[in-house]
Backbone and ligand atoms as CSV (ligand in chain L), in Angstrom:
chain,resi,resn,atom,element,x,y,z
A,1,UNK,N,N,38.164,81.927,37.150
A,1,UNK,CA,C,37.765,83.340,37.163
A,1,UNK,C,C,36.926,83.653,35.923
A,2,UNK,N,N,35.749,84.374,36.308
A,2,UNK,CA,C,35.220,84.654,35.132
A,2,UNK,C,C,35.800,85.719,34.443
A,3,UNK,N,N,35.113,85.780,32.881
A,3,UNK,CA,C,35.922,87.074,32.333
A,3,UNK,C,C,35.591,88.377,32.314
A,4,UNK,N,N,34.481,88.451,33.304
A,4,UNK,CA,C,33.989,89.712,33.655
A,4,UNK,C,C,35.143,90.303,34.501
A,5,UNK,N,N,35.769,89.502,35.655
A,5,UNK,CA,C,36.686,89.551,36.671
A,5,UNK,C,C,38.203,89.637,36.364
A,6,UNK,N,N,38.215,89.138,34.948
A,6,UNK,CA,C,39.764,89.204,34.472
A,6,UNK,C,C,39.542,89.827,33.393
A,7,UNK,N,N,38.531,91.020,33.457
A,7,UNK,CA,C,38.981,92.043,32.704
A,7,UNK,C,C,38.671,92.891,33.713
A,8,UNK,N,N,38.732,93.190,34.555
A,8,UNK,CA,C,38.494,94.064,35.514
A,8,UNK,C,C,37.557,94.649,35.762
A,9,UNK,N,N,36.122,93.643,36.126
A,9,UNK,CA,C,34.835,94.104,36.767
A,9,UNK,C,C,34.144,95.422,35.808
A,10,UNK,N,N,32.936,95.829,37.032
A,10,UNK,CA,C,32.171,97.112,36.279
A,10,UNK,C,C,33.183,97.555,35.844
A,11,UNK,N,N,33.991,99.129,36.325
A,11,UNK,CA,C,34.995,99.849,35.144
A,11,UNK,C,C,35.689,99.457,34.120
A,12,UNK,N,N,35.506,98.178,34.294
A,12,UNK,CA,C,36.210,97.905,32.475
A,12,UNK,C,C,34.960,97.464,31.664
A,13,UNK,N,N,34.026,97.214,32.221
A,13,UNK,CA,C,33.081,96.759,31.055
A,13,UNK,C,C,31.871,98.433,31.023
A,14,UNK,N,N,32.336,98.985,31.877
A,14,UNK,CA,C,31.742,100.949,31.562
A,14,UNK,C,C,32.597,101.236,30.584
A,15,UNK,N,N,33.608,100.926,30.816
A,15,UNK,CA,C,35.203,101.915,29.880
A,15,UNK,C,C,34.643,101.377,27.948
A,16,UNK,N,N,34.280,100.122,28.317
A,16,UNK,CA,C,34.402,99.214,26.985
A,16,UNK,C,C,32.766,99.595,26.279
A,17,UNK,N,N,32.160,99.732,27.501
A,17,UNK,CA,C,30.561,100.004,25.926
A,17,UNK,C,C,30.184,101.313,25.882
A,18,UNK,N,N,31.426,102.232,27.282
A,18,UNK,CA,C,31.259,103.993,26.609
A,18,UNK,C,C,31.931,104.097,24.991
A,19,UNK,N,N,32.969,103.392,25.356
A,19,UNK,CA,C,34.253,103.599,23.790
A,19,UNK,C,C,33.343,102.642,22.579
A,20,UNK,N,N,33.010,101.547,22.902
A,20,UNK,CA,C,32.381,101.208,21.953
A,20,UNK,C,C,30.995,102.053,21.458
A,21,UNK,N,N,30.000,101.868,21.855
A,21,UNK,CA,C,29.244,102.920,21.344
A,21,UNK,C,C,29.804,104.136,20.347
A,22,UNK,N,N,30.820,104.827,21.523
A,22,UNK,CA,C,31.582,106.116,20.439
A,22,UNK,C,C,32.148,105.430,19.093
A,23,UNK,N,N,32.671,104.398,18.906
A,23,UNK,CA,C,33.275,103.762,17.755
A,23,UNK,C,C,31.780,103.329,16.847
A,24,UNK,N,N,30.749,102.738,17.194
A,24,UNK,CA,C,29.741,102.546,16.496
A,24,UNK,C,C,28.949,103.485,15.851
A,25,UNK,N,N,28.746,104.312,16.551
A,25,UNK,CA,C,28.013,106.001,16.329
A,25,UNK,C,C,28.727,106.478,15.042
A,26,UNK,N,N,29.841,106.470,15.010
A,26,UNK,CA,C,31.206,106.856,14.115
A,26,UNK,C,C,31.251,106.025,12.687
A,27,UNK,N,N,30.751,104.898,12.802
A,27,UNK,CA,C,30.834,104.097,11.815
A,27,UNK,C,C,29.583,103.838,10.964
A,28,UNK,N,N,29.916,104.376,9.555
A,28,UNK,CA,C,28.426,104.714,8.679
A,28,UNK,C,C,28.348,103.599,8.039
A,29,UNK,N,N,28.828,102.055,8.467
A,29,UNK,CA,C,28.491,101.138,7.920
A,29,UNK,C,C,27.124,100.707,9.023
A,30,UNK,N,N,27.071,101.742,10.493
A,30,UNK,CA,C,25.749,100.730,10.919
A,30,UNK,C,C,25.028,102.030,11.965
A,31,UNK,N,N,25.956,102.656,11.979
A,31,UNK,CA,C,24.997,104.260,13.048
A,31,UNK,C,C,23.513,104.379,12.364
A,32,UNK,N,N,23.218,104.234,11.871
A,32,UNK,CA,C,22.416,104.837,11.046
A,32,UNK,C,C,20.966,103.891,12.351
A,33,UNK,N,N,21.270,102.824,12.322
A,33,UNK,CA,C,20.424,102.087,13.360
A,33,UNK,C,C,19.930,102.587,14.640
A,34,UNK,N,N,20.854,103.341,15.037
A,34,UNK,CA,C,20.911,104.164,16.365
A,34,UNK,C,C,20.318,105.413,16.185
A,35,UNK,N,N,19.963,106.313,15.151
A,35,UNK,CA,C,19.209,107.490,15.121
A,35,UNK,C,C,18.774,107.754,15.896
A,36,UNK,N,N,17.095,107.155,16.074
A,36,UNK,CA,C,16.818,107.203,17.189
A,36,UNK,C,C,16.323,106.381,18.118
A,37,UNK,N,N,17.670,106.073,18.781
A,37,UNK,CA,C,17.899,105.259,19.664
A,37,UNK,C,C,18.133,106.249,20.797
A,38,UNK,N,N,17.566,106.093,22.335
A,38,UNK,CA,C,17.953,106.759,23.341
A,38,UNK,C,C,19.163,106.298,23.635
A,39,UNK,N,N,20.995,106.659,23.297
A,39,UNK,CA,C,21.914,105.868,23.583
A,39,UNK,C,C,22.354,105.538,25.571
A,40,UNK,N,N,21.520,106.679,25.977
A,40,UNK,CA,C,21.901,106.857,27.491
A,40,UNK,C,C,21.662,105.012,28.098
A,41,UNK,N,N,20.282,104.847,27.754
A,41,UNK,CA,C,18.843,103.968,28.179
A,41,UNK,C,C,20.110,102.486,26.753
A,42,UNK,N,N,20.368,102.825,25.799
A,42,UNK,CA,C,21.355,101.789,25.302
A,42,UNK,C,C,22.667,100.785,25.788
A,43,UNK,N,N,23.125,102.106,26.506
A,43,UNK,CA,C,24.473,101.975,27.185
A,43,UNK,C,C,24.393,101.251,28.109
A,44,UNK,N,N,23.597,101.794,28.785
A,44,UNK,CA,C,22.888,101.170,30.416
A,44,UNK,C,C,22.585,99.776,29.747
A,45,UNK,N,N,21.644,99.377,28.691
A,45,UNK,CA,C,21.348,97.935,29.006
A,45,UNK,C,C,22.171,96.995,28.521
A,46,UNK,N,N,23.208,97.800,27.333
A,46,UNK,CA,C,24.243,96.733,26.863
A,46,UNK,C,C,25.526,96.874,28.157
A,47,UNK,N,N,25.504,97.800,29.283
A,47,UNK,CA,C,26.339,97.161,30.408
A,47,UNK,C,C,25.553,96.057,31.025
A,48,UNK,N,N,24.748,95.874,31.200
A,48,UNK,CA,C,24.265,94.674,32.032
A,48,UNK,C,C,23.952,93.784,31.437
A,49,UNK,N,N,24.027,93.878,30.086
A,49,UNK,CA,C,23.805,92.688,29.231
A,49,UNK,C,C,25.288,92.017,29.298
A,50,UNK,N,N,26.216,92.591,28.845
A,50,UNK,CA,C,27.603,92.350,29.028
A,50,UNK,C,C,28.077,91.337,30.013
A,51,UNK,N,N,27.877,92.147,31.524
A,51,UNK,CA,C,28.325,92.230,32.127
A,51,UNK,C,C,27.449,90.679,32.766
A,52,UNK,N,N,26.291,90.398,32.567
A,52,UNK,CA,C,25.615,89.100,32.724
A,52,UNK,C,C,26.345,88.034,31.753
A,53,UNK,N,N,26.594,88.518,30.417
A,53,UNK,CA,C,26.998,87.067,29.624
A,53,UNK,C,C,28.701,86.848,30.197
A,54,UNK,N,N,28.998,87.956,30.439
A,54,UNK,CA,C,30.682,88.066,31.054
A,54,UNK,C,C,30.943,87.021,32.216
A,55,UNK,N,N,29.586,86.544,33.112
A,55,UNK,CA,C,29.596,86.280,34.448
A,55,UNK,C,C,29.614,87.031,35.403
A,56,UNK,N,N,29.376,88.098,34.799
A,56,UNK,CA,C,29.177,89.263,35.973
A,56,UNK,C,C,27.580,89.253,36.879
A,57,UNK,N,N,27.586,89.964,37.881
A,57,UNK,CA,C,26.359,90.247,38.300
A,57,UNK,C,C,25.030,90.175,37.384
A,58,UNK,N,N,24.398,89.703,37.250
A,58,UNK,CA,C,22.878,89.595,36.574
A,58,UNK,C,C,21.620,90.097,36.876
A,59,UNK,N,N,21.849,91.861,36.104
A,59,UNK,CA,C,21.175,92.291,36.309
A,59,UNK,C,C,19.861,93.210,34.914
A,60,UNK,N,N,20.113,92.057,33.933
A,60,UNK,CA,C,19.200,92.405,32.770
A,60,UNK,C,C,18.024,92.095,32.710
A,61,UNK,N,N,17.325,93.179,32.252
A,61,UNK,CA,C,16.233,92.977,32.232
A,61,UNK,C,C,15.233,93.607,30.629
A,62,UNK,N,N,16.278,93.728,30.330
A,62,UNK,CA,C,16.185,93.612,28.636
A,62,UNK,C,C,15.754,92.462,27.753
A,63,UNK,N,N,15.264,92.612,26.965
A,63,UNK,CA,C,14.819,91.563,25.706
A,63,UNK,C,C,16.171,90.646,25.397
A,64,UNK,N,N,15.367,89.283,24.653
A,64,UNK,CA,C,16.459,88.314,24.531
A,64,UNK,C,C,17.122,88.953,22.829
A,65,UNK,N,N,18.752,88.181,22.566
A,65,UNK,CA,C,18.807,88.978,21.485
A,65,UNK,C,C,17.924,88.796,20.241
A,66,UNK,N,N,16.937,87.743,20.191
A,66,UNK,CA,C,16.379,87.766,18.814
A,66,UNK,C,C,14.979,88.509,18.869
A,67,UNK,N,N,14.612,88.824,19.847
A,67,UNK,CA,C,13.651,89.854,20.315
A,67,UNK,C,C,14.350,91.750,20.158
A,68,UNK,N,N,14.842,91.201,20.463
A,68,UNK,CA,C,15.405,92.879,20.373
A,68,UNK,C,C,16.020,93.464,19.047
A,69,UNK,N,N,16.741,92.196,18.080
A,69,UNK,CA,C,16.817,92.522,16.849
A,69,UNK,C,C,16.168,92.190,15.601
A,70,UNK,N,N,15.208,91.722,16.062
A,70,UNK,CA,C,14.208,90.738,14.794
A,70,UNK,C,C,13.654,92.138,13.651
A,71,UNK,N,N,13.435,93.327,14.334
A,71,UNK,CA,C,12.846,94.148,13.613
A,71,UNK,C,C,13.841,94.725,12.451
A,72,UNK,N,N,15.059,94.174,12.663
A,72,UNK,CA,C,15.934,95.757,11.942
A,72,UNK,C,C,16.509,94.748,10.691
A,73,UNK,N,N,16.019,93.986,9.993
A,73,UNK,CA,C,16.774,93.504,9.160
A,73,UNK,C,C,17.939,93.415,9.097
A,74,UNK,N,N,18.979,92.684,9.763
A,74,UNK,CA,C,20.366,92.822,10.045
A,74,UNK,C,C,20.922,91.687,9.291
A,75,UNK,N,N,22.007,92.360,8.186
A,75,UNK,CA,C,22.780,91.070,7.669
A,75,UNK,C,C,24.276,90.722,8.294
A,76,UNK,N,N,24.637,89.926,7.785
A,76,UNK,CA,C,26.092,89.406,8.211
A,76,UNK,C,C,27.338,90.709,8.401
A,77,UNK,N,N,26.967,91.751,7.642
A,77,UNK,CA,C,28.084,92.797,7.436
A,77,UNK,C,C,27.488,93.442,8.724
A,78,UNK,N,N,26.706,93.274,9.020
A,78,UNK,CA,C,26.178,94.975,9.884
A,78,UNK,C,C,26.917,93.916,11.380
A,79,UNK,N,N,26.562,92.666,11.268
A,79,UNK,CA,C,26.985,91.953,12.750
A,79,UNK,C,C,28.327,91.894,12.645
A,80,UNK,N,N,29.119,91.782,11.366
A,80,UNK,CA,C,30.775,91.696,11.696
A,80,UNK,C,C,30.966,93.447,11.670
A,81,UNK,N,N,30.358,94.319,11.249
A,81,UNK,CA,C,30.888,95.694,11.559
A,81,UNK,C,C,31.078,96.220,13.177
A,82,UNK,N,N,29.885,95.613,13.973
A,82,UNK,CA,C,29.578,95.296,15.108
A,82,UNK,C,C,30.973,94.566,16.123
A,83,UNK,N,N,31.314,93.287,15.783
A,83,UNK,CA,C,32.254,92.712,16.204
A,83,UNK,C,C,33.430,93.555,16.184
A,84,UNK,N,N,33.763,93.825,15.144
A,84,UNK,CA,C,34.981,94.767,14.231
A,84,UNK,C,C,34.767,95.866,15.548
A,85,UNK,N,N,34.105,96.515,15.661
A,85,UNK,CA,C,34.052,97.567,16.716
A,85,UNK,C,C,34.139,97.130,18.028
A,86,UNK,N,N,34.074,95.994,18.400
A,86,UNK,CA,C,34.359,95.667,19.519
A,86,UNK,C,C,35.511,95.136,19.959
A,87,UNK,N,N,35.761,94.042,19.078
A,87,UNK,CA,C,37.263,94.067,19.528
A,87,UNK,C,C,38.472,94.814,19.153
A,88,UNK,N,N,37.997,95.911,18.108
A,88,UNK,CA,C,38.785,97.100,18.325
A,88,UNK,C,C,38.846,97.881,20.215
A,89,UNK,N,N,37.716,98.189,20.555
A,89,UNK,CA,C,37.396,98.616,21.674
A,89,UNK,C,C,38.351,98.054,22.533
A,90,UNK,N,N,37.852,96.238,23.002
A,90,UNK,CA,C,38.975,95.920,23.941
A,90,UNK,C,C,40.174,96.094,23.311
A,91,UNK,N,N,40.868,95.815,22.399
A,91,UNK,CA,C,42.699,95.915,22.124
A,91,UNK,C,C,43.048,97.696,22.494
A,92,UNK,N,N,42.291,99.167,22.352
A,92,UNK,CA,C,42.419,99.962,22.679
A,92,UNK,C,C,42.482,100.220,24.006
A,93,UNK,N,N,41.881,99.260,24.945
A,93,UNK,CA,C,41.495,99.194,26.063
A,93,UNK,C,C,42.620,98.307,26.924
A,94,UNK,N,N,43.559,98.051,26.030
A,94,UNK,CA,C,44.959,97.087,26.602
A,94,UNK,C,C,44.179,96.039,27.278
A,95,UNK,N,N,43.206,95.178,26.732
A,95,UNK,CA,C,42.296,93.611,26.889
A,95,UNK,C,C,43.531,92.681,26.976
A,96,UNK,N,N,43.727,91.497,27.259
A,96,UNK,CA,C,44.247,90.526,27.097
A,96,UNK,C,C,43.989,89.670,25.857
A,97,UNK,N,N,44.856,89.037,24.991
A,97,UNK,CA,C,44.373,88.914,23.418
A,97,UNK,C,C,43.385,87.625,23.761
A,98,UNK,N,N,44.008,87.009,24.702
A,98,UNK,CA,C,43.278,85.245,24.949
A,98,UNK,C,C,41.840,86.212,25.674
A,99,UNK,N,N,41.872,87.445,26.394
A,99,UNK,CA,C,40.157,87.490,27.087
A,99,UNK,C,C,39.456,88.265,25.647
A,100,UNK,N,N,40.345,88.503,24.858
A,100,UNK,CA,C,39.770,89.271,23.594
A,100,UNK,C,C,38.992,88.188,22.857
A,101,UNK,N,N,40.062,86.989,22.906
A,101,UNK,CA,C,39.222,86.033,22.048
A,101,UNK,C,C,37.886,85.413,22.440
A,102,UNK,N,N,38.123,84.984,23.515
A,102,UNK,CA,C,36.793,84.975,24.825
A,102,UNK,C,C,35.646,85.749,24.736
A,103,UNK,N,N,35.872,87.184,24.606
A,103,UNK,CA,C,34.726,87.569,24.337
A,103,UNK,C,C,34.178,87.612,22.925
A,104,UNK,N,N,34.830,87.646,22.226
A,104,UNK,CA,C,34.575,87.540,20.267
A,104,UNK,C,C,33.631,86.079,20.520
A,105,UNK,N,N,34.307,85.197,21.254
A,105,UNK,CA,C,33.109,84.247,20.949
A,105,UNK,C,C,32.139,84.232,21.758
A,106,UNK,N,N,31.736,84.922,22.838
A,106,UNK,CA,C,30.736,85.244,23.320
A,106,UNK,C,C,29.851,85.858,22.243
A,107,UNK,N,N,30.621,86.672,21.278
A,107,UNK,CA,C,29.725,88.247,20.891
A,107,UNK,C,C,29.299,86.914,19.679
A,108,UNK,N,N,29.926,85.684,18.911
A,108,UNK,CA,C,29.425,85.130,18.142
A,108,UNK,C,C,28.335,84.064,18.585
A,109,UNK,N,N,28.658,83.835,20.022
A,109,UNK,CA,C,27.440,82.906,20.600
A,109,UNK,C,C,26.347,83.002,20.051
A,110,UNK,N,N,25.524,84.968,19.620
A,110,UNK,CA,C,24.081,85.129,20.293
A,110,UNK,C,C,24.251,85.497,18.555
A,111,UNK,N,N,25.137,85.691,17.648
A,111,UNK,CA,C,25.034,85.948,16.475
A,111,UNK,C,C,23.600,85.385,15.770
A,112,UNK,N,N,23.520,84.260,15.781
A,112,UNK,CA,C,22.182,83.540,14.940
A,112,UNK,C,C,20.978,84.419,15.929
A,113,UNK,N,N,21.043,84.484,16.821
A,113,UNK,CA,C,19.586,85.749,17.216
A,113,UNK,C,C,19.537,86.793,16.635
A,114,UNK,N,N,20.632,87.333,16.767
A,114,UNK,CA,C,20.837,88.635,16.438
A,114,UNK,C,C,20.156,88.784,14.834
A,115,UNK,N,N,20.882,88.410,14.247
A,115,UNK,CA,C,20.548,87.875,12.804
A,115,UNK,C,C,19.186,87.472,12.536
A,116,UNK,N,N,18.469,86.821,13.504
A,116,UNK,CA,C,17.642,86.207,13.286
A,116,UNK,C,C,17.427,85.101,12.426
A,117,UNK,N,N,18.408,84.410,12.722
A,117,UNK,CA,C,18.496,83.027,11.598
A,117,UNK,C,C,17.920,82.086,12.448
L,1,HEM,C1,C,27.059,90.725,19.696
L,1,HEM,C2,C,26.075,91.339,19.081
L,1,HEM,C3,C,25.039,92.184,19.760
L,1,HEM,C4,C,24.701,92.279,21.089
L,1,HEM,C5,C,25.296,91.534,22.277
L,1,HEM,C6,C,23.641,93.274,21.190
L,1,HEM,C7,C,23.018,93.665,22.364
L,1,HEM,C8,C,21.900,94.463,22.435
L,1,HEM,C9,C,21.123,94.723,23.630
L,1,HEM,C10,C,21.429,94.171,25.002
L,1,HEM,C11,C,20.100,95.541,23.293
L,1,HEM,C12,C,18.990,96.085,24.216
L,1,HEM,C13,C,17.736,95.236,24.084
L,1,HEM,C14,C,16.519,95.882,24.734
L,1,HEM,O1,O,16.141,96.979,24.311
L,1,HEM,O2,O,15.942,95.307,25.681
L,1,HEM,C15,C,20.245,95.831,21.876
L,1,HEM,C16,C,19.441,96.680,21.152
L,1,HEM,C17,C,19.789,97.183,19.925
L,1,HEM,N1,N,20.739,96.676,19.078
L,1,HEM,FE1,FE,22.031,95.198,19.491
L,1,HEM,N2,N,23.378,93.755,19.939
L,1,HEM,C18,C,24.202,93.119,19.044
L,1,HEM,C19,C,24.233,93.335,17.683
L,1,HEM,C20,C,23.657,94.397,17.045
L,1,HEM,C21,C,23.872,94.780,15.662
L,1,HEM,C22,C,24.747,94.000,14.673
L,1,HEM,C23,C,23.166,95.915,15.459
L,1,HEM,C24,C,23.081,96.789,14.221
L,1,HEM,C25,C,24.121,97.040,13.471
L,1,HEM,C26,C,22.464,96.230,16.685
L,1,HEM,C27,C,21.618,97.291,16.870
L,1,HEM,C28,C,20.794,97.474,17.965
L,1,HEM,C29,C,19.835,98.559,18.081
L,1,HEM,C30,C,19.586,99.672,17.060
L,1,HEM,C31,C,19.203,98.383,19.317
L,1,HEM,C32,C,18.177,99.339,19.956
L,1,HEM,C33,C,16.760,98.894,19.764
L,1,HEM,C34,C,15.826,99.964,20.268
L,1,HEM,O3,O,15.948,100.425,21.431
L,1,HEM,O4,O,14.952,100.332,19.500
L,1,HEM,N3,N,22.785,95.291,17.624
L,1,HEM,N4,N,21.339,95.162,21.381
């Protein structure tokens, strides 16, 4: 089973990047990135981004991650503030700790793009 499916499909991965976002927005170690960011047009592409690396349906059509973050100078703190907010998200979200870990290393897979290292 993928872990899109054993976390319970679309509504759990809507539930997880509405709450996340709200937790990121909130946090003045990295909101500041998002100013102006359209978050509607955000939300939307980090569900299908998700929801593609999850094994879910594949339906992105968004930039790869070192394309999409190459511009913002991002160091190591801003990507673990990032993480930090996410797997806060799933454990609020009553996640499974083993699909929690699962996705932490997903979210560290694309880290060196992100980063741009
Ligand atoms: C696991 C790590 C991350 C993932 C999976 C991820 C995912 C994404 C995705 C899917 C997009 C949309 C790309 C597009 O517009 O086509 C995006 C854009 C963006 N990301 Fe990330 N991201 C990650 C880390 C970060 C970090 C650490 C920051 C800053 C603290 C960040 C800030 C942004 C911003 C500001 C945009 C919007 C760019 C714009 O529309 O101008 N991301 N990210």
């Amino acid at each position: 089973m993928s872990i899109y499916e054993k976390i319970g499909g679309a509504p759990a991965v809507d539930a997880a990047v509405d709450l996340f976002y709200r937790k990121v927005l909130g946090d003045d170690r990295i909101s500041h990135f998002f100013d102006s960011v359209d978050m509607d047009a955000q939300i939307a592409k980090q569900k299908s981004f998700l929801t593609m690396v999850f094994g879910g349906p594949n339906s992105y059509t968004g930039k790869d991650m070192r394309e999409a973050h190459k511009h913002m100078s991002l160091t190591e703190e801003h990507f673990n503030a990032v993480a930090e907010n996410l797997v806060g998200t799933l454990q609020e979200l009553g996640v499974a700790e083993e699909d929690i870990n699962e996705i932490a290393g997903i979210a560290m897979s694309v880290k060196d793009d992100v980063l741009n290292k």
